[in-house]
NUVOVEX-996216 format. One record per atom (N, C-alpha, C): residue number from 1; residue in three letters; atom name; y, z, x. Coordinates in pm, 1 decimal, padded with zeros to 6 digits. Layout:
BEGIN
num_residu_atome_yy_zz_xx
NUM_ALA_CA_Y_Z_X
...
END
This chain:
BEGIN
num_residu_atome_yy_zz_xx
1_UNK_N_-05941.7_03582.6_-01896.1
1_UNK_CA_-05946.2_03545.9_-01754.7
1_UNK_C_-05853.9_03426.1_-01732.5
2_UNK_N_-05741.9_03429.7_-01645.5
2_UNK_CA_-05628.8_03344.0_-01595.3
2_UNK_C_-05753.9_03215.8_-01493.2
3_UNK_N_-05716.3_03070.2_-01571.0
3_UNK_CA_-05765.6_02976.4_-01474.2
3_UNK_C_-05664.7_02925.0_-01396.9
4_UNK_N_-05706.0_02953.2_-01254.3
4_UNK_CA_-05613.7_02831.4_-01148.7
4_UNK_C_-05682.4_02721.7_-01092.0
5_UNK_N_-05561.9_02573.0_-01071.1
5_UNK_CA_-05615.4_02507.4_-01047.8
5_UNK_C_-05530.9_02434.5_-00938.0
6_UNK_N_-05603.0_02453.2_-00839.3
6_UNK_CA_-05519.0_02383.1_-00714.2
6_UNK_C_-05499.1_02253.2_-00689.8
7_UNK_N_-05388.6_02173.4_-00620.7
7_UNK_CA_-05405.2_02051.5_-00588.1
7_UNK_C_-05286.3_02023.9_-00417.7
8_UNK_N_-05320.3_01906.6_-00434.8
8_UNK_CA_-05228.3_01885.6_-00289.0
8_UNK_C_-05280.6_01900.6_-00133.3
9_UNK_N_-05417.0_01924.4_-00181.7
9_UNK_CA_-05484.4_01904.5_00002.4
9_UNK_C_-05510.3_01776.8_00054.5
10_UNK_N_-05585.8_01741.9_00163.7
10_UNK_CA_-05609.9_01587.2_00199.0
10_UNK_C_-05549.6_01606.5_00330.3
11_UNK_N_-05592.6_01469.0_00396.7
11_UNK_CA_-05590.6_01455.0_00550.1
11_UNK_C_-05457.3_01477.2_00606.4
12_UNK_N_-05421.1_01514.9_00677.4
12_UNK_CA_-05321.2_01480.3_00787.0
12_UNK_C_-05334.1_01510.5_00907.3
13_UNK_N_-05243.5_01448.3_00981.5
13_UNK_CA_-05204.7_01459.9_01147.9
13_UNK_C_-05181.0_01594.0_01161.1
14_UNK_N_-05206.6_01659.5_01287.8
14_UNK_CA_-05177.5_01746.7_01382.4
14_UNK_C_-04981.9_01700.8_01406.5
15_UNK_N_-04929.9_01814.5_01302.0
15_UNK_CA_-04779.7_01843.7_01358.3
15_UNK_C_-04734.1_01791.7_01174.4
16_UNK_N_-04796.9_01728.5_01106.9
16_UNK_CA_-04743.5_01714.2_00994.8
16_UNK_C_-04751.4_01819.4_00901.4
17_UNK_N_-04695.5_01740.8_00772.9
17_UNK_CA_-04699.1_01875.9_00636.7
17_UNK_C_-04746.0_01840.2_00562.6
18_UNK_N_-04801.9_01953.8_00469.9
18_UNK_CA_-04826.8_01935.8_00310.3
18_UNK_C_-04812.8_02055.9_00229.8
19_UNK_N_-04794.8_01994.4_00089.3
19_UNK_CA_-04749.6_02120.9_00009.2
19_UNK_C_-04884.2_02100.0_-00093.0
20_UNK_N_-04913.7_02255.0_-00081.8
20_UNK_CA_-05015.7_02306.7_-00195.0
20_UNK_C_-04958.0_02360.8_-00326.5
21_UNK_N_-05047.6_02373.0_-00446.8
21_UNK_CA_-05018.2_02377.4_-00546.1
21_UNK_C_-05125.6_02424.3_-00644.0
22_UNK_N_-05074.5_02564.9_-00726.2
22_UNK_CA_-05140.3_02585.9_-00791.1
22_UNK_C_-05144.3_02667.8_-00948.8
23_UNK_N_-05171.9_02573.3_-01002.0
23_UNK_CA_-05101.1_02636.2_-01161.4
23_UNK_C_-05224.6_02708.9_-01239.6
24_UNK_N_-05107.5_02837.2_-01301.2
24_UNK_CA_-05211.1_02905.4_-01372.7
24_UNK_C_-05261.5_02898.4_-01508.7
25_UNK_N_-05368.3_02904.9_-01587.4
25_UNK_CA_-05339.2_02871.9_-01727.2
25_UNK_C_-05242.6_02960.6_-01878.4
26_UNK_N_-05207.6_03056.8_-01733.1
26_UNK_CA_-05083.2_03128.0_-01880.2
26_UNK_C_-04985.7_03221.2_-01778.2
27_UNK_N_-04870.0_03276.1_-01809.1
27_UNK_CA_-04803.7_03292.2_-01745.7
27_UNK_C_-04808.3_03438.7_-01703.5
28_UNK_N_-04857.8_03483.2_-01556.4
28_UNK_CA_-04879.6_03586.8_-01528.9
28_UNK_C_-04803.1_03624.8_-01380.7
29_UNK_N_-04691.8_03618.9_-01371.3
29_UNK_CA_-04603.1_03606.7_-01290.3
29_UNK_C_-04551.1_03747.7_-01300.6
30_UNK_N_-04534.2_03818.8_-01427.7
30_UNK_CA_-04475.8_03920.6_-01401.0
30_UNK_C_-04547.6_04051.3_-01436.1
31_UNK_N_-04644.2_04051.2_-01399.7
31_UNK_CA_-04753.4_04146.8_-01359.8
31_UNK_C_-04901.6_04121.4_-01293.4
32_UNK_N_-04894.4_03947.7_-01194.8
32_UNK_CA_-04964.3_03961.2_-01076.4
32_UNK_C_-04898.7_03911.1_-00962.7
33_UNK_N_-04969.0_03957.1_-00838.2
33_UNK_CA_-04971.4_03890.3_-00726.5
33_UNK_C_-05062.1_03745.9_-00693.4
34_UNK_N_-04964.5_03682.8_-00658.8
34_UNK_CA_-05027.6_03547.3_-00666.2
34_UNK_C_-05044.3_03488.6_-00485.4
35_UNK_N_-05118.6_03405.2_-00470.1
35_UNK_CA_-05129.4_03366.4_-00350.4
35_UNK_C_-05250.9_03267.8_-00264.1
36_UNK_N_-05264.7_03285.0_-00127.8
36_UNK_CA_-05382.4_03164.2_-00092.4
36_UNK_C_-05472.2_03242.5_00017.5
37_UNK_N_-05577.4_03226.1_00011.0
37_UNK_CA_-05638.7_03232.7_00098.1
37_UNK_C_-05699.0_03081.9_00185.2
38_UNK_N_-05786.2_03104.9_00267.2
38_UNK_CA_-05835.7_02997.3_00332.0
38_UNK_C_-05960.1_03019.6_00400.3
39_UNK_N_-06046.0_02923.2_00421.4
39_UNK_CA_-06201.9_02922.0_00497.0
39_UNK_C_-06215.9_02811.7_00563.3
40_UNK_N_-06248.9_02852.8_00696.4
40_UNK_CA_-06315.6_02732.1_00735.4
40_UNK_C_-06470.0_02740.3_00742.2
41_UNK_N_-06528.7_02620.2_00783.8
41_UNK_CA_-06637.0_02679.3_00787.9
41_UNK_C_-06729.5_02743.5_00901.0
42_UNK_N_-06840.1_02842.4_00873.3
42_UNK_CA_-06873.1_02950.6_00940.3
42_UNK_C_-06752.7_03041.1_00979.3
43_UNK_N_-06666.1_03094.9_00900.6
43_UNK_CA_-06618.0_03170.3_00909.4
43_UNK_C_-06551.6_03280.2_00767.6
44_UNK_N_-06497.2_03403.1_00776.9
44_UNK_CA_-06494.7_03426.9_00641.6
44_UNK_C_-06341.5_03359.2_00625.6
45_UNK_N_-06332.9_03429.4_00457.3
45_UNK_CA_-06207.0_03415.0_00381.3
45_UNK_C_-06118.9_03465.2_00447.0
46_UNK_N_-05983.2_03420.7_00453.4
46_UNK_CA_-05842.9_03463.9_00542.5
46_UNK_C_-05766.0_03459.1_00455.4
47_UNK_N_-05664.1_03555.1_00432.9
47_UNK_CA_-05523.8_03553.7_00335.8
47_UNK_C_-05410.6_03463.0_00428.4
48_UNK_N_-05347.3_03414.1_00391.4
48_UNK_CA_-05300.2_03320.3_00421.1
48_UNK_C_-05138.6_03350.9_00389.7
49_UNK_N_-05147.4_03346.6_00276.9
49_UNK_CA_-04947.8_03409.6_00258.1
49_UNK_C_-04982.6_03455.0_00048.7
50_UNK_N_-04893.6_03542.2_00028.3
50_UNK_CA_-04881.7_03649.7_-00092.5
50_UNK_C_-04791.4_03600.8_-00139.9
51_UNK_N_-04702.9_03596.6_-00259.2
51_UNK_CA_-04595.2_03656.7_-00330.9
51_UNK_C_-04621.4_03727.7_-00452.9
52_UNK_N_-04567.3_03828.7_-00421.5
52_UNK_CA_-04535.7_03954.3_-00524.4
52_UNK_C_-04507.3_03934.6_-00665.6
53_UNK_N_-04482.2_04065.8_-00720.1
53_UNK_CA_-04385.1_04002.8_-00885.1
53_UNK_C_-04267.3_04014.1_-00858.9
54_UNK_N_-04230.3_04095.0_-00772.9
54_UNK_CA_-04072.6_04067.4_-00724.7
54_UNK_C_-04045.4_03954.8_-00631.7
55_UNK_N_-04094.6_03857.5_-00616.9
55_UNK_CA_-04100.5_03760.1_-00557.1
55_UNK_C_-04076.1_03799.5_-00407.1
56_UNK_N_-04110.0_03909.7_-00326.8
56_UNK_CA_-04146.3_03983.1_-00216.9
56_UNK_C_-04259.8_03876.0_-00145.0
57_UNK_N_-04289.5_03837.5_-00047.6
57_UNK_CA_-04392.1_03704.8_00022.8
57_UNK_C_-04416.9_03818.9_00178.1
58_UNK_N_-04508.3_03796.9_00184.5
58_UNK_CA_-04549.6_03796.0_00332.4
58_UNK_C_-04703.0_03724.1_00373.0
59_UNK_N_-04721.5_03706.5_00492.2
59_UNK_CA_-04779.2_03580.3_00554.9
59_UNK_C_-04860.0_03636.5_00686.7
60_UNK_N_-04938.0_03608.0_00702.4
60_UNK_CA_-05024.5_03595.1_00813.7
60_UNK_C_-04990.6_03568.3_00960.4
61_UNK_N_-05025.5_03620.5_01047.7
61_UNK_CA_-04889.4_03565.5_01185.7
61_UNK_C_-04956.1_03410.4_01199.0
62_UNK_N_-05091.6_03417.8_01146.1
62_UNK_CA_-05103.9_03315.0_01227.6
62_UNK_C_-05044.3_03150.7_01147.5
63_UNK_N_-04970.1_03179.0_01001.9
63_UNK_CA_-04898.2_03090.8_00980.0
63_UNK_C_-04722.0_03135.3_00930.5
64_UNK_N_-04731.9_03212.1_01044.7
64_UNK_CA_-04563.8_03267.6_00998.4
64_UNK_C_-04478.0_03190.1_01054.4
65_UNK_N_-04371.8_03152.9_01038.8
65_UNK_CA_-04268.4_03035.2_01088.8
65_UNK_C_-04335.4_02912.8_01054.4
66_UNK_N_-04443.5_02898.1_00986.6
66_UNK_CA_-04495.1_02733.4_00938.0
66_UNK_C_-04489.4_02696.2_00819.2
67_UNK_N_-04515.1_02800.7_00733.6
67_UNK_CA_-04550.1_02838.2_00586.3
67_UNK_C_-04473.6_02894.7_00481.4
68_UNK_N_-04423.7_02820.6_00420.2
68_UNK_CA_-04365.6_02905.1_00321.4
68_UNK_C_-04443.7_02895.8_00149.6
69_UNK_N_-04414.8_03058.3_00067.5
69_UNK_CA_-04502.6_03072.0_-00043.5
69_UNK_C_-04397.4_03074.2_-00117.0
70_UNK_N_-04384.3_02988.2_-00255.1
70_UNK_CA_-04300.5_03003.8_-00355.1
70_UNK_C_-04337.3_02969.7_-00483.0
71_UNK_N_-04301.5_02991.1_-00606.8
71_UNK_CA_-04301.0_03007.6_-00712.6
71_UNK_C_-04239.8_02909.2_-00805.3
72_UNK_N_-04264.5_02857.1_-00941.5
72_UNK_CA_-04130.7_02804.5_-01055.1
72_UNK_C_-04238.2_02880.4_-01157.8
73_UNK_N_-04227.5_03000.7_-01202.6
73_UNK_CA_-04238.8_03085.7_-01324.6
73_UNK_C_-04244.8_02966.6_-01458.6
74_UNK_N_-04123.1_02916.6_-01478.3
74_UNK_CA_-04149.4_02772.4_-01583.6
74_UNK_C_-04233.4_02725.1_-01596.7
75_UNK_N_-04309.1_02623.8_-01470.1
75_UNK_CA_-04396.1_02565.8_-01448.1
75_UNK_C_-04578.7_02637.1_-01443.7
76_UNK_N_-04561.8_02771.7_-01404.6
76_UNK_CA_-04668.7_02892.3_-01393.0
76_UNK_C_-04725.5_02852.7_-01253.9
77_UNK_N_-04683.1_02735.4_-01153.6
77_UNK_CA_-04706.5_02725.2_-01029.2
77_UNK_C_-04679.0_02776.6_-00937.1
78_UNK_N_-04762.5_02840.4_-00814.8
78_UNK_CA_-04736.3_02879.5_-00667.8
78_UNK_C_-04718.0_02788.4_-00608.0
79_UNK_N_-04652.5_02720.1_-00489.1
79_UNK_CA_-04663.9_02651.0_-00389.4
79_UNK_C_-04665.4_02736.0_-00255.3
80_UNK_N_-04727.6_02639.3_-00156.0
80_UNK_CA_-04789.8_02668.5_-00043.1
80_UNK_C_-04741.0_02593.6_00074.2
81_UNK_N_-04642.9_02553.5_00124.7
81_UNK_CA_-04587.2_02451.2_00166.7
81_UNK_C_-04637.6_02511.0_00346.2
82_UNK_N_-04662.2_02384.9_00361.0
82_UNK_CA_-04684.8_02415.2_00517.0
82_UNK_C_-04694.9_02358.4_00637.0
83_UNK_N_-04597.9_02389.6_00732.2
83_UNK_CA_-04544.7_02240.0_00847.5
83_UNK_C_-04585.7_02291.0_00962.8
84_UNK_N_-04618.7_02193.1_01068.5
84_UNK_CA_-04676.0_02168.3_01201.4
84_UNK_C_-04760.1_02227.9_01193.0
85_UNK_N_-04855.1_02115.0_01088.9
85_UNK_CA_-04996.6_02155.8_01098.6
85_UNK_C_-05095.2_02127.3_01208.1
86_UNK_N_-05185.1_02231.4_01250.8
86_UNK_CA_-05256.6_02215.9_01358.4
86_UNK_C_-05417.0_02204.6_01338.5
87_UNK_N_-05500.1_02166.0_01362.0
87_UNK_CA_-05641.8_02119.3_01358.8
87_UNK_C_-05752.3_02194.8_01330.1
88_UNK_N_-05648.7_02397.5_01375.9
88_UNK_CA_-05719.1_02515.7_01331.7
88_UNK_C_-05657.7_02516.7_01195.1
89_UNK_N_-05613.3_02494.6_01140.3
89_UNK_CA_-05581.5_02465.4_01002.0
89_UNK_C_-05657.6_02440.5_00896.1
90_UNK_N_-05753.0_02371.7_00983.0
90_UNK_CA_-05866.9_02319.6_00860.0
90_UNK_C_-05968.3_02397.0_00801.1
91_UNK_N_-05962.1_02424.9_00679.9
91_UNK_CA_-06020.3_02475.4_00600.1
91_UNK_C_-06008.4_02445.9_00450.6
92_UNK_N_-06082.9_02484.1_00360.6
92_UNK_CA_-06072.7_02511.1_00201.6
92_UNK_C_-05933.5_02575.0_00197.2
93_UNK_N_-05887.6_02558.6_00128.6
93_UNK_CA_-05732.0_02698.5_00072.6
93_UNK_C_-05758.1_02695.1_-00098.1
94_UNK_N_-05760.2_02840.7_-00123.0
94_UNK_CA_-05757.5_02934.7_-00231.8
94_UNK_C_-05691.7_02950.7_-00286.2
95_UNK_N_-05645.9_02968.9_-00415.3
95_UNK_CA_-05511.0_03018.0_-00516.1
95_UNK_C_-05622.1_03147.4_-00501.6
96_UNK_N_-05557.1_03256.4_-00516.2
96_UNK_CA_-05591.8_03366.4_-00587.8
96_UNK_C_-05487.6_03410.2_-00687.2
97_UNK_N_-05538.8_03499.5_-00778.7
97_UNK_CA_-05436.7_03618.7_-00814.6
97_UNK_C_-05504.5_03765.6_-00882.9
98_UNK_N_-05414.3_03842.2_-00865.3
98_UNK_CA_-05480.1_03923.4_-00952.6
98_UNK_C_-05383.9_04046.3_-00990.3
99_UNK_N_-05349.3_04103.8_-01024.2
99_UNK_CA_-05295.5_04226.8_-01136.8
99_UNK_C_-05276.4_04367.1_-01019.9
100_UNK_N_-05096.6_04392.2_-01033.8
100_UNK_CA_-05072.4_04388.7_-00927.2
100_UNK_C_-05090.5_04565.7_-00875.9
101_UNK_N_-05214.6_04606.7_-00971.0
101_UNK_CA_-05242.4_04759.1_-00931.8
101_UNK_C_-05350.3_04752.0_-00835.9
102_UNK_N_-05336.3_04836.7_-00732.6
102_UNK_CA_-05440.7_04802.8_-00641.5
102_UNK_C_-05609.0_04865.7_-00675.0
103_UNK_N_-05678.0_04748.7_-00620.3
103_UNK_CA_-05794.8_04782.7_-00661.4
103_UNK_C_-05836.5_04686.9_-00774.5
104_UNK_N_-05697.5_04624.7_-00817.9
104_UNK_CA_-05770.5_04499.8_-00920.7
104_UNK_C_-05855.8_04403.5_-00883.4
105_UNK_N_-05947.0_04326.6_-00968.7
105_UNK_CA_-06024.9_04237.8_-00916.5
105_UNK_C_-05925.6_04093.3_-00841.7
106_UNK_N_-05985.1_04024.1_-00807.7
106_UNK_CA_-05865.1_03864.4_-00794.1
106_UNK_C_-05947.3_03771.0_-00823.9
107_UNK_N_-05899.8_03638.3_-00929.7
107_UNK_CA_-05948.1_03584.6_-00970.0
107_UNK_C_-05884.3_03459.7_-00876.4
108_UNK_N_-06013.9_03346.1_-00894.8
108_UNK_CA_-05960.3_03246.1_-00805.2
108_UNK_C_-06022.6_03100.8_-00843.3
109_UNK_N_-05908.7_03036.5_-00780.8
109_UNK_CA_-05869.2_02895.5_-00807.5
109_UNK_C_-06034.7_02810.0_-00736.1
110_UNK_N_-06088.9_02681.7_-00742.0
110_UNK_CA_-06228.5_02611.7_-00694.0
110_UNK_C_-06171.7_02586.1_-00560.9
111_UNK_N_-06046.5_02545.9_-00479.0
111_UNK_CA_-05976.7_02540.1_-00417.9
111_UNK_C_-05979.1_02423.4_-00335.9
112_UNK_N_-05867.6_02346.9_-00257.9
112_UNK_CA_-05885.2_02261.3_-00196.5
112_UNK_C_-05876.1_02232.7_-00072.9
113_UNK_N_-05947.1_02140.7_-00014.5
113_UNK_CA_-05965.4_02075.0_00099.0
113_UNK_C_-05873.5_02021.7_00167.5
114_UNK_N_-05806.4_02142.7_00297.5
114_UNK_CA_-05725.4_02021.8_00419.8
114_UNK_C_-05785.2_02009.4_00547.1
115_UNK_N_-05758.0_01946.0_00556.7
115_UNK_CA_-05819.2_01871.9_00704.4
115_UNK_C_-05728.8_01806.1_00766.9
116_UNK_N_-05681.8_01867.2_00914.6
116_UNK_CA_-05623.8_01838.1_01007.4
116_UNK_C_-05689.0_01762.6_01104.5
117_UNK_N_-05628.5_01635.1_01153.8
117_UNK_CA_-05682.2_01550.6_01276.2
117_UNK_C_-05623.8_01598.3_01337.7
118_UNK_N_-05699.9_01593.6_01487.7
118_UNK_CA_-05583.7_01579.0_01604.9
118_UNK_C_-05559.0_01457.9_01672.2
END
């Protein structure tokens, strides 16, 4: 079982950024899909943005043009980078991943805490 471990959440302003981060404990880049979900609370889990093993990404509308999902394979890290943040923003965010035949399970990161002021 692949451990992830996220970092890089914490407070900010309404309109600022932060970049998420999440490394895996062995290198499974080229046979999973890696990515984030998010929760706020009383509400469920939301996918948030994907990248593929072909490094293929797609994203959620509701953070498309804010968000970008990327990779360093070297490092075994996803990043989550994400600008003009807004106050609906706030939630837990998730590393997931999981094995990129469908129907695989997804294993996931304890995940961390952002919180948007307005």
């Amino acid at each position: 079982q692949v451990q992830l471990v996220e970092s890089g959440g914490g407070l900010v302003q309404a309109g600022g950024s932060l970049r998420l981060s999440c490394t895996a404990s062995r290198n499974i880049f080229s046979f999973n899909i890696m990515g984030w979900y998010r929760q706020a609370p009383g509400k469920e889990r939301e996918l948030v943005a994907r990248i593929f093993t072909n490094a293929t990404t797609n994203y959620a509308d509701f953070v498309k043009d804010r968000a970008t999902i990327s990779r360093d394979i070297a490092k075994m890290t996803v990043y989550l980078q994400m600008n003009s943040l807004k106050p609906e923003d706030t939630a837990v965010y998730y590393c997931f991943t999981r094995f990129q035949m469908p129907g695989s399970p997804p294993s996931w990161g304890r995940g961390t805490q952002v919180t948007v002021s307005s």
